[in-house]
Each structure stands twice: as C-alpha cells, then as structure tokens.
C-alpha positions as CSV (number, residue, x, y, z in Angstrom):
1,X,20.4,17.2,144.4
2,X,20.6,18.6,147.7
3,X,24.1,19.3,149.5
4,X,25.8,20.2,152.7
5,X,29.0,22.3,152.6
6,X,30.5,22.7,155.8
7,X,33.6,25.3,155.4
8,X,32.1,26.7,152.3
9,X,33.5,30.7,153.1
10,X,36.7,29.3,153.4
11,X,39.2,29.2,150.4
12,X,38.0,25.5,148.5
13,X,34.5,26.1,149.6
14,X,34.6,29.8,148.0
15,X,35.0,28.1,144.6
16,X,33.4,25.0,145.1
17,X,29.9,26.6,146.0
18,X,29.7,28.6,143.0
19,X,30.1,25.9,141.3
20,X,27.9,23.4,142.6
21,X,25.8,26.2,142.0
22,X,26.1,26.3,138.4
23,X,25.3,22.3,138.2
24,X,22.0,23.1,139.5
25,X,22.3,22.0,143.3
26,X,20.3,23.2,146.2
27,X,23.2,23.7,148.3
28,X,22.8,24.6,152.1
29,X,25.8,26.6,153.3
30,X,27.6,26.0,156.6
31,X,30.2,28.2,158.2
32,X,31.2,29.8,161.3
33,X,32.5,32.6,158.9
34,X,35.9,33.2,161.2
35,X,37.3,34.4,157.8
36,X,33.8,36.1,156.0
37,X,31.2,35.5,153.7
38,X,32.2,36.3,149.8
39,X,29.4,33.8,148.9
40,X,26.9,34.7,146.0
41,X,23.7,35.5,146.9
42,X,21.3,32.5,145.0
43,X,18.0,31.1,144.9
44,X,19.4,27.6,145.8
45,X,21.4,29.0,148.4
46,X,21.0,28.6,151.8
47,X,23.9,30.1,154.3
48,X,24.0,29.5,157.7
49,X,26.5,30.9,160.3
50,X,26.7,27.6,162.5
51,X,30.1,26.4,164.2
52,X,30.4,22.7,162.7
53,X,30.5,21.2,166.3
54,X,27.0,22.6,167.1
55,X,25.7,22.3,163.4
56,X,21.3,21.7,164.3
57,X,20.5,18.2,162.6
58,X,17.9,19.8,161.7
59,X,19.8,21.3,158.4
60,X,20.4,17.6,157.0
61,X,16.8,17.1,156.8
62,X,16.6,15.8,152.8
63,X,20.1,16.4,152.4
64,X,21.4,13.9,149.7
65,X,25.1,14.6,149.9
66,X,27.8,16.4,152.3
67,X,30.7,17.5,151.4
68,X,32.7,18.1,154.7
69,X,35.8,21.4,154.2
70,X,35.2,22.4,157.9
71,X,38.4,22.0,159.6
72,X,41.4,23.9,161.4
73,X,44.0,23.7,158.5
74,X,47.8,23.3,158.4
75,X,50.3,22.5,161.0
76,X,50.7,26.5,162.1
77,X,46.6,26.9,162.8
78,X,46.6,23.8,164.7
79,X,49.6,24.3,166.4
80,X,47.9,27.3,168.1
81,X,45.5,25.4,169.7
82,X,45.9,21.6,169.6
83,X,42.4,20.5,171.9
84,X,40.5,23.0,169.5
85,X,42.1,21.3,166.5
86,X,40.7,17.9,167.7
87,X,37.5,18.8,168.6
88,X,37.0,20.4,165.1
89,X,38.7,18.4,163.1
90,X,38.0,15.3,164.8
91,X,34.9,15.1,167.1
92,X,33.1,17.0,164.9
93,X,33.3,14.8,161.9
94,X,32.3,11.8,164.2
95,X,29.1,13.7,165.3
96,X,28.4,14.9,161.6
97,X,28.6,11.6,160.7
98,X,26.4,9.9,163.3
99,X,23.8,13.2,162.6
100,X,24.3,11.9,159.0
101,X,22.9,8.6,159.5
102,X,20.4,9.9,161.5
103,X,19.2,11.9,158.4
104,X,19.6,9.2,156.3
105,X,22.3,11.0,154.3
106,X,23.5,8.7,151.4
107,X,27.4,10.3,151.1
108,X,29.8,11.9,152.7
109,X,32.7,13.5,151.4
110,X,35.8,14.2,153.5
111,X,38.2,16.6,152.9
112,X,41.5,15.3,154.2
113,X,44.9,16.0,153.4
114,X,48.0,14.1,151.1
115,X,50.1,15.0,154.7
116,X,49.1,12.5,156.4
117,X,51.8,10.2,155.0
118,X,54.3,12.0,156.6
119,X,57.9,11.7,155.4
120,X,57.7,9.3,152.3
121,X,60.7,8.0,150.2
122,X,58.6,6.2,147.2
123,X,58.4,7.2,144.3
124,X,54.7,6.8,144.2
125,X,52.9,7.2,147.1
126,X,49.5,5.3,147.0
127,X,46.6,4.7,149.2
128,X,47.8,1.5,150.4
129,X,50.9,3.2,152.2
130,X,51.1,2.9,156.1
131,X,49.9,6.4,157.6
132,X,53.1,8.2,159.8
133,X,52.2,11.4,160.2
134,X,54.3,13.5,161.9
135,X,52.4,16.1,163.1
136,X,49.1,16.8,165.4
137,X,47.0,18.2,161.9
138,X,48.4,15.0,160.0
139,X,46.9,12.8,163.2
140,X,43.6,14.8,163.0
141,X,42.8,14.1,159.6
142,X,44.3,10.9,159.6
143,X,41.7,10.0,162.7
144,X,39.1,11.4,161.3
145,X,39.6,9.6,158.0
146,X,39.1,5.9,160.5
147,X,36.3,7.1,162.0
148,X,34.1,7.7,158.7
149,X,35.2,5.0,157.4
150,X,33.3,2.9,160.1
151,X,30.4,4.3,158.7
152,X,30.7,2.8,155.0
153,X,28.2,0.0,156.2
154,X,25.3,2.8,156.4
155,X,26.3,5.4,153.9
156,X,28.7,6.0,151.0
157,X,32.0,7.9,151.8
158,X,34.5,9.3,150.1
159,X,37.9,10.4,151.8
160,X,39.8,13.1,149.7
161,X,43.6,13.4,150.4
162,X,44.5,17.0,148.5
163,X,47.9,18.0,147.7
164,X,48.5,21.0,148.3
165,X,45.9,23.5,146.6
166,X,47.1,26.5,144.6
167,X,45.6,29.3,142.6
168,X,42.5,32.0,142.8
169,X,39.6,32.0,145.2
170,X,37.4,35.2,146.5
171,X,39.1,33.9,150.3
172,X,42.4,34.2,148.9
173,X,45.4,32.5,150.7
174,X,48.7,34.0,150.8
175,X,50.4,31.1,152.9
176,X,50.2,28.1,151.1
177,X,53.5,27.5,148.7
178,X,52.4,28.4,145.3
179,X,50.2,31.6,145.8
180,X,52.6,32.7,148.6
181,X,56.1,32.8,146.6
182,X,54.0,34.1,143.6
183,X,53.1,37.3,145.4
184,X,56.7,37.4,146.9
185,X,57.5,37.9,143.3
186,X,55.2,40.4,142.7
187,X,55.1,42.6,145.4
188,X,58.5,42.1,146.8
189,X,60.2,41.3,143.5
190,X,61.9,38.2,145.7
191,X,61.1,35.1,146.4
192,X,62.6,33.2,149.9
193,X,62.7,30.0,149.7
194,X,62.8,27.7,152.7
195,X,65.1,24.5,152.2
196,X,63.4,24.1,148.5
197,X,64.8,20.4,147.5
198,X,61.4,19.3,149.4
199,X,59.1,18.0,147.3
200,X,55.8,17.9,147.1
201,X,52.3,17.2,145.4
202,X,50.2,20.2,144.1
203,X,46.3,20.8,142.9
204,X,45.0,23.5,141.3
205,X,41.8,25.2,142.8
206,X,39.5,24.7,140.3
207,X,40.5,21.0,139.9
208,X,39.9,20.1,143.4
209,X,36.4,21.8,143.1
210,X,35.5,19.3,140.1
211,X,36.9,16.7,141.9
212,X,34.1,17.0,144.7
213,X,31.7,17.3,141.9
214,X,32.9,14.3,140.0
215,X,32.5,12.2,143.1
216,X,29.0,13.4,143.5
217,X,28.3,13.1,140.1
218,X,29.6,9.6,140.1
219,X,29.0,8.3,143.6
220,X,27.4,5.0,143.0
221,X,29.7,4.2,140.8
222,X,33.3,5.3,143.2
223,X,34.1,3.0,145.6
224,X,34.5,3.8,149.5
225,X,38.1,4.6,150.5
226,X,40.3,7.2,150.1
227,X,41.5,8.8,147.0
228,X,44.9,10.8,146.3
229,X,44.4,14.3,144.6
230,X,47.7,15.5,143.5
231,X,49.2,15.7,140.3
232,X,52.2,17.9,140.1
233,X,54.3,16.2,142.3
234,X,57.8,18.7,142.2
235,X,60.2,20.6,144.9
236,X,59.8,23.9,146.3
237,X,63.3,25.4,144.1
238,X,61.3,24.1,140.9
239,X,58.3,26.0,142.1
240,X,60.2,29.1,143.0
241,X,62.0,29.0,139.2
242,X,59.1,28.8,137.4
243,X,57.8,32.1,139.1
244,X,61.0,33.6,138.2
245,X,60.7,32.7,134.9
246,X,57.2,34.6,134.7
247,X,58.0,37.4,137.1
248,X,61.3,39.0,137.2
249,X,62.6,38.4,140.7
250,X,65.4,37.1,142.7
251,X,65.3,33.8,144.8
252,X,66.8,33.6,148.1
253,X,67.3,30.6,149.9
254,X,66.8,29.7,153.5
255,X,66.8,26.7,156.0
256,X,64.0,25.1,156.5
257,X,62.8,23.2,159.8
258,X,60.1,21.3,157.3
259,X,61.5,17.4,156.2
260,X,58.7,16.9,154.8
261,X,58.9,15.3,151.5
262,X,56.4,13.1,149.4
263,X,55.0,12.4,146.3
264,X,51.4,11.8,145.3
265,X,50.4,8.6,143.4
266,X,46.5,9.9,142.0
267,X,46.1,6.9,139.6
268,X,43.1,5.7,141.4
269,X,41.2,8.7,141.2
270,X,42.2,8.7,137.5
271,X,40.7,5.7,136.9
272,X,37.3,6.5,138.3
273,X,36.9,8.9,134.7
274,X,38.5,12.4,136.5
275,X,41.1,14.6,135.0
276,X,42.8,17.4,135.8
277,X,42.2,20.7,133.6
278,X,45.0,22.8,135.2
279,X,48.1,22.9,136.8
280,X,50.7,25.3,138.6
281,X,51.7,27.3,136.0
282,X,48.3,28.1,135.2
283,X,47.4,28.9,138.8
284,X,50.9,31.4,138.8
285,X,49.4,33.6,135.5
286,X,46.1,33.8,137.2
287,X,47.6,34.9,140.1
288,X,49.9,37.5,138.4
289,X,46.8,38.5,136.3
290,X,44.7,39.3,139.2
291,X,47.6,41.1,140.8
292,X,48.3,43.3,137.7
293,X,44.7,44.1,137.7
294,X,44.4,45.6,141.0
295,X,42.2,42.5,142.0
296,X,44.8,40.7,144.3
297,X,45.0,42.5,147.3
298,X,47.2,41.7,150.5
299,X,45.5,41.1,154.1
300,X,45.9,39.4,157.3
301,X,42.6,38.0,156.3
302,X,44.9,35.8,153.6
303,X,47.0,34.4,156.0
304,X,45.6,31.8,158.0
305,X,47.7,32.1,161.4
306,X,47.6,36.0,161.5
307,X,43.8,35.9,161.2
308,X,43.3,33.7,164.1
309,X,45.6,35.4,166.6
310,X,44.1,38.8,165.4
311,X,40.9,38.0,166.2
312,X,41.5,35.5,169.1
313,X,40.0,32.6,167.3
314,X,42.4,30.4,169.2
C-alpha cells in the first residue's frame, strides 16, 4: 500500500515510519523538518521537505492512504503564534483533504487530540461527549476534526483523539508529562510536580504507532468517526510516584495554572480488534534504560517551545 505521512520527523511520526516500513508500505514522507530528519534511509522511502500548507498535489498521485501528524502541538507552541496555529492545524487539513479527493485518496487519518474535551467530570469520557475546549490548540483540532468529517461521503476518515503519548522516539520529547518527570528523576534526582491531583489519559509510543497501522490495516472494516486512544487514565502525583519508585528521587510539589482534568473512555477502539501492548511503566524503564546507556541525551531540540523561539519558527 502506498501512504502519506505528513509530520513524519516529528516525535509519533519518527516511530510510526519505521514501522510502516517494516509492514511493507511505500511510504512518501512529508515534513518541513523544523525539528530534523532521524528518518531511515529505505528503498520504499520517499522524504520530502515540504511545509504541509504548500504540500504539491502532485505527491498524492496513487497514494492509498494518509495519515495526517502535521500540526503545531500543545497549548505552549500554539500559544506562540495563534494565526500560524490555525492555518496549520486548520486550513491545512481542509486543503489536504480537498487535494485528497482530488487524488482520489481512499482514507484519511487524523491525528487529533483527547484535549479537546476540555474540563470533564465523567468517569468515562466517550466520543459522544459535547466538545468544550478550553483552549485555541483544543479549538484547532477540534475544527479540524468537523471539517474532515464533511468529507466521509467521498473518502474514509478516521479521527484519532490520543492521550497523552509517552516513551522513546529518535525526536525525543522532554516536555510532555511522562518522559519529562522521568528525566527530572534522572538527571536532577527530583521531580516538580505541578498541581498533580489532575488526571489524565496516557498512550504509550509504540501503541499509538499500531494504532495508525491497525486502522489501515482494517479500514473497510472501522467505521468513520472519531476514536479515543488512551488507556491509562491516572493523576500527575500517581505518575510522579511511580518514577520514584524506579528512580530514587524526591518529589516536590507546585501550583499549577492547568484545571485540566479528564478521563479517556477507548472502548470503541477496543472493539474494532486493537489492544494495547504497553503502558507507562514500560515507557518509564525504557526511558531510564536509554538514559543509563548514554542514549538519552538532553536538548532544546526536545522541548517543543524552546525549539521554536530558538530558531524563530514562530
């Protein structure tokens, strides 16, 4: 099969090509590389250095499937630059998906976020939950999410709601919750916790990655809509102890300025045959493995927000 990655230097797309790879897909490789390339070099890949809001329709040509990671993530990043944020996040998903049509691609896949529920009290958070989000990155995805589905009449799409993602990728992230108080641990031997009775849904790396292969695997079969992906659904001070219980360390806590609490309900996707293989403790000892071996190694390159005002990205 033939596939379109857009975002695929970035941290899910670092993993996911690879292993799309592996399956035996002719993948074609889209990014604008504002954080590298740490791509393999393969006979079934091709990489181009294209900004997703200029992306040549000329690169869907026989393209079965797209899996769409391009985006401007978390509330910091956007923050910085709110009319990029929409134009990325937004416009250009609309205009990949009317290029799509125009290509006669057959499915889209949309990475969008669990945060766009904003602050839930249920116990189960579902699909069929009113949307509140509380924030211009949760209105982005949340926006974009409407407009692709408008397009279900013409192709098959999949919207993707990830919990937060945690564990190992060759474009590490240091500021997302999980890999960010693990390396507090280790290379600061404390961890600061901000609030820490928020709680929220997790996914580990590799999971996600199958996730996007499942639904290509099993797209005739998956209906339209939009499917939770989050499976640990626990606080920030349960997140922080389990470290502690791993790496010796202290935990401070903080305020936090972040209500944001909410817990994932990923029955549906359960029932379409997918299962989780791993979880956060399993993305903590491959974190502290990598770190003991010398293979973990701080930059601004892992945090999202640093990188972009370094290099004037916003």
């Amino acid at each position: 099969m033939k596939i379109l990655v857009t975002g695929s230097c970035g941290y899910k797309g670092s993993v996911l090509v690879p292993r799309l790879l592996k399956e035996g897909h002719e993948i074609i490789s889209v990014d604008n590389e504002w954080f590298g390339n740490k791509l393999p070099n393969h006979g079934k890949l091709a990489h181009y250095k294209e900004d997703v809001r200029s992306l040549p329709v000329e690169l869907l040509k026989d393209v079965n499937t797209i899996i769409h990671l391009a985006n401007i993530a978390n509330d910091p990043a956007v923050d910085l630059n709110p009319c990029l944020s929409w134009e990325v996040n937004v416009l250009a998903t609309q205009q990949l998906a009317e290029k799509s049509i125009r290509a006669s691609v057959s499915h889209f896949i949309y990475a969008s976020s669990g945060s766009v529920y904003g602050i839930k009290k249920e116990d189960k958070v579902t699909e069929d939950l009113e949307l509140v989000p509380i924030s211009v990155y949760n209105k982005t995805k949340m926006v974009a999410e409407r407009a692709l589905l408008s397009y279900t009449d013409k192709m098959k799409v999949h919207c993707v709601r990830p919990a937060t993602v945690c564990g190992m990728s060759p474009r590490m992230r240091l500021d997302v919750a999980v890999n960010m108080l693990t390396y507090q641990a280790l290379s600061r031997g404390e961890i600061t916790v901000l609030g820490g009775k928020q709680t929220r849904p997790n996914i580990h790396i590799d999971d996600i990655a199958n996730l996007y292969i499942h639904l290509v695997k099993n797209s005739d079969h998956i209906e339209n809509g939009c499917y939770n992906a989050g499976f640990e659904n626990i606080s920030i001070n349960t997140i922080a102890k389990l470290i502690a219980s791993k790496v010796d360390c202290n935990i401070v806590v903080k305020p936090s300025n972040d209500p944001r609490s909410y817990r994932q309900d990923s029955q549906k996707i359960l029932e379409t045959g997918y299962a989780p293989e791993k979880s956060v403790s399993t993305a903590i000892d491959e974190i502290i493995k990598e770190y003991d071996n010398q293979n973990l190694v701080e930059s601004d390159n892992c945090y999202t927000v640093k990188w972009m005002k370094k290099n004037n990205i916003s």
